[in-house]
VODRENNU-57362 format. One record per residue: residue number from 1; residue in three letters; x, y, z of N, C-alpha, C in turn. Coordinates in steps of 0.02 Angstrom, whole numbers, padded with zeros to 5 digits. Layout:
REC pos code    n_X    n_Y    n_Z   ca_X   ca_Y   ca_Z    c_X    c_Y    c_Z
REC NUM  ALA      X      Y      Z      X      Y      Z      X      Y      Z
...
end
This chain:
REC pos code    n_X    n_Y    n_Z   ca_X   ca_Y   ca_Z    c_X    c_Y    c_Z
REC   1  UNK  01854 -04261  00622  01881 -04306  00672  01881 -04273  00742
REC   2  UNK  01886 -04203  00741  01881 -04175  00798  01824 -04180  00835
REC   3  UNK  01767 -04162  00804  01702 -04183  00831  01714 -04245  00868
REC   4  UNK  01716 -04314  00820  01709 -04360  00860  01747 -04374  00922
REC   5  UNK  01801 -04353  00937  01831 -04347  00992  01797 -04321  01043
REC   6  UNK  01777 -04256  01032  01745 -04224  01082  01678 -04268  01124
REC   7  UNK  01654 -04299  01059  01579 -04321  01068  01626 -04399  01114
REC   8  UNK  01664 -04433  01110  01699 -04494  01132  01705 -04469  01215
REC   9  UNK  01737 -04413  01209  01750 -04361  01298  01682 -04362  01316
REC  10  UNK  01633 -04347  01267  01598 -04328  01335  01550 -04391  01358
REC  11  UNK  01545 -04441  01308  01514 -04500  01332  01563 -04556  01374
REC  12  UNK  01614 -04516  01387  01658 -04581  01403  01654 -04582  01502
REC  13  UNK  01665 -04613  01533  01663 -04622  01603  01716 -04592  01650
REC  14  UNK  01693 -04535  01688  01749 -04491  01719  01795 -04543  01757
REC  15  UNK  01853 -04500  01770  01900 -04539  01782  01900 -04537  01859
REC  16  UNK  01922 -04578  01917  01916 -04594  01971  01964 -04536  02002
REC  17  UNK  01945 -04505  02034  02022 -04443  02084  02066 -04498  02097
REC  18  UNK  02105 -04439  02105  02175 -04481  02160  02152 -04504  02226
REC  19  UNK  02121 -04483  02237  02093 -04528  02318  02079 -04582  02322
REC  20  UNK  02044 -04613  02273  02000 -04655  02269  02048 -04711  02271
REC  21  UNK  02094 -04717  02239  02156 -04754  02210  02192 -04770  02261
REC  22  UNK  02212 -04742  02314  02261 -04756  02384  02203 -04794  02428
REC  23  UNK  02137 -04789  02419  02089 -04820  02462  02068 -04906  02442
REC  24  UNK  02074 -04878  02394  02046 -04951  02335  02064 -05013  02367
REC  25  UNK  02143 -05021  02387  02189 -05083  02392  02157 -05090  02465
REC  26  UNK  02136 -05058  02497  02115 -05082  02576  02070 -05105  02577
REC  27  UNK  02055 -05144  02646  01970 -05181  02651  01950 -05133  02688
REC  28  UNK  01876 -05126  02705  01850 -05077  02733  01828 -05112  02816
REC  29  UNK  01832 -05071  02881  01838 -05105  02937  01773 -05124  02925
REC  30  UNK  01746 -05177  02981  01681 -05187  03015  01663 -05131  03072
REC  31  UNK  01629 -05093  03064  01602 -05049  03117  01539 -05076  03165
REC  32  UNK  01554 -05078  03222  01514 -05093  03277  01439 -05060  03263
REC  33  UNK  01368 -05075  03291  01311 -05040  03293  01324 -04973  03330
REC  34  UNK  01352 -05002  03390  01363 -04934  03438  01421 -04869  03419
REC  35  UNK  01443 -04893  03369  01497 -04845  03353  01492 -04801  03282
REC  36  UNK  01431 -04846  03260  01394 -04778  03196  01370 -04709  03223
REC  37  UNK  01387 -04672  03157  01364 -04617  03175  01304 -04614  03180
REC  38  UNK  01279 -04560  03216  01217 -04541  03261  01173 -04502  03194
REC  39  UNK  01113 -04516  03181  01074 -04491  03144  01082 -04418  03140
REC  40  UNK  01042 -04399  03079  01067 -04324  03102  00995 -04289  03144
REC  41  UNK  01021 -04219  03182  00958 -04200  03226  00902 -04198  03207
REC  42  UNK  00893 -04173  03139  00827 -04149  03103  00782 -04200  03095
REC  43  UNK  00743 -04204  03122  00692 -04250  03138  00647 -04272  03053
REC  44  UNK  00633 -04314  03026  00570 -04292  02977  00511 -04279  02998
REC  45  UNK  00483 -04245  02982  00409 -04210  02997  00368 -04236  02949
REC  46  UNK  00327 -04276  02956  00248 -04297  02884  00241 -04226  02899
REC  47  UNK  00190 -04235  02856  00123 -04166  02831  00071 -04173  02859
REC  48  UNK  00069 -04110  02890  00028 -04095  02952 -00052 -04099  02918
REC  49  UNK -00046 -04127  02849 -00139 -04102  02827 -00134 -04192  02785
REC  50  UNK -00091 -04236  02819 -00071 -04266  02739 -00097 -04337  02765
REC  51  UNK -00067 -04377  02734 -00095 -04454  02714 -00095 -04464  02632
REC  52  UNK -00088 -04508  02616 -00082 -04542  02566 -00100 -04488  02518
REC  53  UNK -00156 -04472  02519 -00217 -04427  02456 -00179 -04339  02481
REC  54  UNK -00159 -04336  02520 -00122 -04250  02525 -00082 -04229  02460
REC  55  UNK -00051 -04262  02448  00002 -04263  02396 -00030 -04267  02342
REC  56  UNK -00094 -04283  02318 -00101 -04298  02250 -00171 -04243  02239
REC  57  UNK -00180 -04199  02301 -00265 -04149  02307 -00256 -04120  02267
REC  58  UNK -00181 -04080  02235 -00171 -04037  02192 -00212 -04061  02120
REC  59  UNK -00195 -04110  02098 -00230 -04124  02047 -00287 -04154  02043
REC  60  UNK -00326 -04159  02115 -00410 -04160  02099 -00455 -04103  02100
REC  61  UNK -00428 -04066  02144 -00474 -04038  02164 -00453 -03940  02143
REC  62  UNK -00473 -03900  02087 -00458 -03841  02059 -00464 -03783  02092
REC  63  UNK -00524 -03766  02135 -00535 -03721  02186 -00630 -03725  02231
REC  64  UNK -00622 -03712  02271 -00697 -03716  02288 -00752 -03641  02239
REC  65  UNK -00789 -03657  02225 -00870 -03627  02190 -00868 -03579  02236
REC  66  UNK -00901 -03539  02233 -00930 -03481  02256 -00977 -03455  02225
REC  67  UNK -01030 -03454  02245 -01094 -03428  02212 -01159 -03417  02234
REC  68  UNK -01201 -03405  02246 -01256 -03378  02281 -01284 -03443  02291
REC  69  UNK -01312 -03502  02250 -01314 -03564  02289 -01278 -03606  02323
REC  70  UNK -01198 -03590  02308 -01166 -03622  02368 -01156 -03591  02426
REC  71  UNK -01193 -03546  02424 -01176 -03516  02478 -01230 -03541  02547
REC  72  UNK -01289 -03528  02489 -01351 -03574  02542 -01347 -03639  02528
REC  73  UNK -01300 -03663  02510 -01283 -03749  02533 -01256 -03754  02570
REC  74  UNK -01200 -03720  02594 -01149 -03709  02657 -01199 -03709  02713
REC  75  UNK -01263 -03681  02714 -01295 -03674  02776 -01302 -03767  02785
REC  76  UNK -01321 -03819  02744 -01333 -03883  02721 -01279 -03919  02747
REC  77  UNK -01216 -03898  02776 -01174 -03945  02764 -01143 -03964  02692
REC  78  UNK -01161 -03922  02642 -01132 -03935  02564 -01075 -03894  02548
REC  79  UNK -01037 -03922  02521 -00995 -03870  02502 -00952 -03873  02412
REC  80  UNK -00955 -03836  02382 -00961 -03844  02319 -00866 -03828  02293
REC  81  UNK -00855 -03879  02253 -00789 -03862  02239 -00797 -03879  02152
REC  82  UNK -00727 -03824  02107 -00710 -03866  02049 -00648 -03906  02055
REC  83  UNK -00671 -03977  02030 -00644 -04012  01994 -00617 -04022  01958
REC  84  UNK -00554 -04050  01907 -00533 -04077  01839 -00567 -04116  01834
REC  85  UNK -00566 -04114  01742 -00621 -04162  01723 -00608 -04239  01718
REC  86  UNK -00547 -04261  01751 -00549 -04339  01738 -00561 -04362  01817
REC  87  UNK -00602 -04334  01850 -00573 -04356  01939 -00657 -04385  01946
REC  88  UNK -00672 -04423  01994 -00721 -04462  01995 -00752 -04466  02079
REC  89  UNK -00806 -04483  02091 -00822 -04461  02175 -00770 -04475  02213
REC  90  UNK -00735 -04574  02203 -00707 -04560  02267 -00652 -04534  02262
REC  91  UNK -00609 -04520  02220 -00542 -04478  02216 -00566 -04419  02259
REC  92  UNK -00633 -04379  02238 -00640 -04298  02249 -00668 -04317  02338
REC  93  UNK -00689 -04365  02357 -00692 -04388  02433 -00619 -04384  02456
REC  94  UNK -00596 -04458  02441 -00530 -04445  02480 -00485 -04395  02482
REC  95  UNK -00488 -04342  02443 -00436 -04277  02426 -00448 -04218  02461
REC  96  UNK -00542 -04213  02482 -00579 -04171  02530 -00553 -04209  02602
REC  97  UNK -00559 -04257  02639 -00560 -04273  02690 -00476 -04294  02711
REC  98  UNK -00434 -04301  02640 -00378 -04283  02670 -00357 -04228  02680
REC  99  UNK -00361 -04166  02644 -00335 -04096  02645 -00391 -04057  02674
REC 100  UNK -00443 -04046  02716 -00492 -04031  02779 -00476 -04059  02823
REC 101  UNK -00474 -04114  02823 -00489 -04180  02875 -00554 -04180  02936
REC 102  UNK -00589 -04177  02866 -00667 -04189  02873 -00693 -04257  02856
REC 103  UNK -00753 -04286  02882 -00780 -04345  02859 -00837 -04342  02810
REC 104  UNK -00842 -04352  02738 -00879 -04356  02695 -00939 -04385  02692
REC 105  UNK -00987 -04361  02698 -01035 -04419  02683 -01054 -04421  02613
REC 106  UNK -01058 -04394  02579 -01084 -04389  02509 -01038 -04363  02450
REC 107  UNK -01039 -04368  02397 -01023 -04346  02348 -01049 -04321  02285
REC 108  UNK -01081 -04267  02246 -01107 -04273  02202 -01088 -04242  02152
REC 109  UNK -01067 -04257  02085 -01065 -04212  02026 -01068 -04208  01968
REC 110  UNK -01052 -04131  01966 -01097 -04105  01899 -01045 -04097  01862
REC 111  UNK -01067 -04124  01787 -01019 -04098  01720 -01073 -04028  01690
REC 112  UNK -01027 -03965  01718 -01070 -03923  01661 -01059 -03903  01611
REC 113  UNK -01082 -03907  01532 -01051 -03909  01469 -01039 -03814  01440
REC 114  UNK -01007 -03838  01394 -00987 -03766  01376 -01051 -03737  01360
REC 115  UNK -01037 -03658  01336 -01096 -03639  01323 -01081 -03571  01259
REC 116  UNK -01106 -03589  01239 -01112 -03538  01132 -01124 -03467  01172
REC 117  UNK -01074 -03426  01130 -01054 -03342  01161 -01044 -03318  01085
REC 118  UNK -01084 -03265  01076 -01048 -03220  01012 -01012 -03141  01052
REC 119  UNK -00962 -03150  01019 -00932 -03089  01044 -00908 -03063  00971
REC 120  UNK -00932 -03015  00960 -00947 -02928  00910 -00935 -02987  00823
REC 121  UNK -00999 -03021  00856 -01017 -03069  00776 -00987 -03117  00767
REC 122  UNK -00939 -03137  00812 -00885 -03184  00794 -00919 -03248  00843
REC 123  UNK -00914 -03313  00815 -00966 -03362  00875 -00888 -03400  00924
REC 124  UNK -00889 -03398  00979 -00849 -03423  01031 -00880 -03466  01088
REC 125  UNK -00850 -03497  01142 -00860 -03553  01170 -00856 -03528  01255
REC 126  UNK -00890 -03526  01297 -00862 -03502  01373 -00846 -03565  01392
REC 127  UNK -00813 -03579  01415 -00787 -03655  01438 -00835 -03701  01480
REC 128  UNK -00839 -03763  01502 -00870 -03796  01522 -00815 -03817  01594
REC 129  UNK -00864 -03828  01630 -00819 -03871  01699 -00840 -03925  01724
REC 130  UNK -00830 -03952  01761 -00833 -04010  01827 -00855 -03981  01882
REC 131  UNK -00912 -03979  01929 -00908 -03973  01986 -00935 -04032  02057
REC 132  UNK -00913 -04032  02099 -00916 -04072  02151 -00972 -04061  02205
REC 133  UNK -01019 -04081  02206 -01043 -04050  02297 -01040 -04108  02321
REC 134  UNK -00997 -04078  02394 -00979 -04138  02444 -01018 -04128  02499
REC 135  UNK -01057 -04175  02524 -01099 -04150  02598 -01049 -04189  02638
REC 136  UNK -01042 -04165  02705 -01030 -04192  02752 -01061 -04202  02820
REC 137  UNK -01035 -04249  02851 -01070 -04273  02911 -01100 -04232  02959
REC 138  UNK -01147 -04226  03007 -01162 -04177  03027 -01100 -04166  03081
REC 139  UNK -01092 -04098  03116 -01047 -04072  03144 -00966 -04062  03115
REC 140  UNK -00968 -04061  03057 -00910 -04056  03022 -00918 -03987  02960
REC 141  UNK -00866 -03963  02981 -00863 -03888  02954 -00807 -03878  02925
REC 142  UNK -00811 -03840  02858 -00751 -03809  02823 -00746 -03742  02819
REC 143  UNK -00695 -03716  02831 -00680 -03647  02800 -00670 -03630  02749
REC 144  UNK -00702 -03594  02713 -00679 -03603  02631 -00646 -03526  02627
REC 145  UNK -00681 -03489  02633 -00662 -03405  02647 -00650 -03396  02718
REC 146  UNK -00613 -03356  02706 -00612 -03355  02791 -00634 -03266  02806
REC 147  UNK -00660 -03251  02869 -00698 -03204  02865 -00655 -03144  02886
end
């Protein structure tokens, strides 16, 4: 029986303070526009990289490629990123040109599949990825490394 008591306390609905109770019986005034309080100072600030798609880049886009052909794609205007594997051109567009804030012209990508590894006789898997190459417009540049 004790249990259930306890379990009755703790689902049951806290009880109102004493404050609440001396206030209750009153009506509450009408307050004028001009006589509300004043917002508070702290301004909100958006996101200085953001728009709609800022908030959601985390989960398209995994890290940019690096590799001896992306590197001479970069001379191209290309720039090579991984992907998760459920994200699709224009998600991986809008997620580049919101978090750069670059203009896209293209999108292209590659599913590359796993690939068969024996390690000391035993057969294993190196993983497979997603990757993206995004060209962009001419005169539009990303930093990917910075030098």
């Amino acid at each position: 029986m004790a249990l259930f008591k306890k379990l009755k306390s703790v689902f049951q609905k806290p009880k109102k303070p004493s404050f609440a109770k001396a206030t209750e019986g009153k009506k509450a005034k009408k307050v004028e526009p001009s006589a509300k309080k004043a917002k508070s100072s702290v301004a909100q600030v958006k996101p200085s990289r953001g728009g709609k798609y800022f908030k959601e880049a985390y989960k398209i886009l995994k890290e940019p490629h690096v590799s001896e052909k992306a590197t001479i794609l970069n001379e191209q205007d290309k720039y090579v990123f991984k992907v998760y594997s459920g994200t699709n051109k224009t998600e991986t567009k809008k997620a580049i040109e919101s978090l750069y804030r670059v203009r896209v012209k293209d999108v292209n990508i590659v599913n590359v599949p796993r690939k068969r590894k024996m390690f000391r006789g035993k057969e294993g898997f190196k993983s497979g990825y997603k990757k993206a190459i995004v060209t962009l417009e001419k005169g539009q540049k990303i930093e990917i490394l910075p030098h």
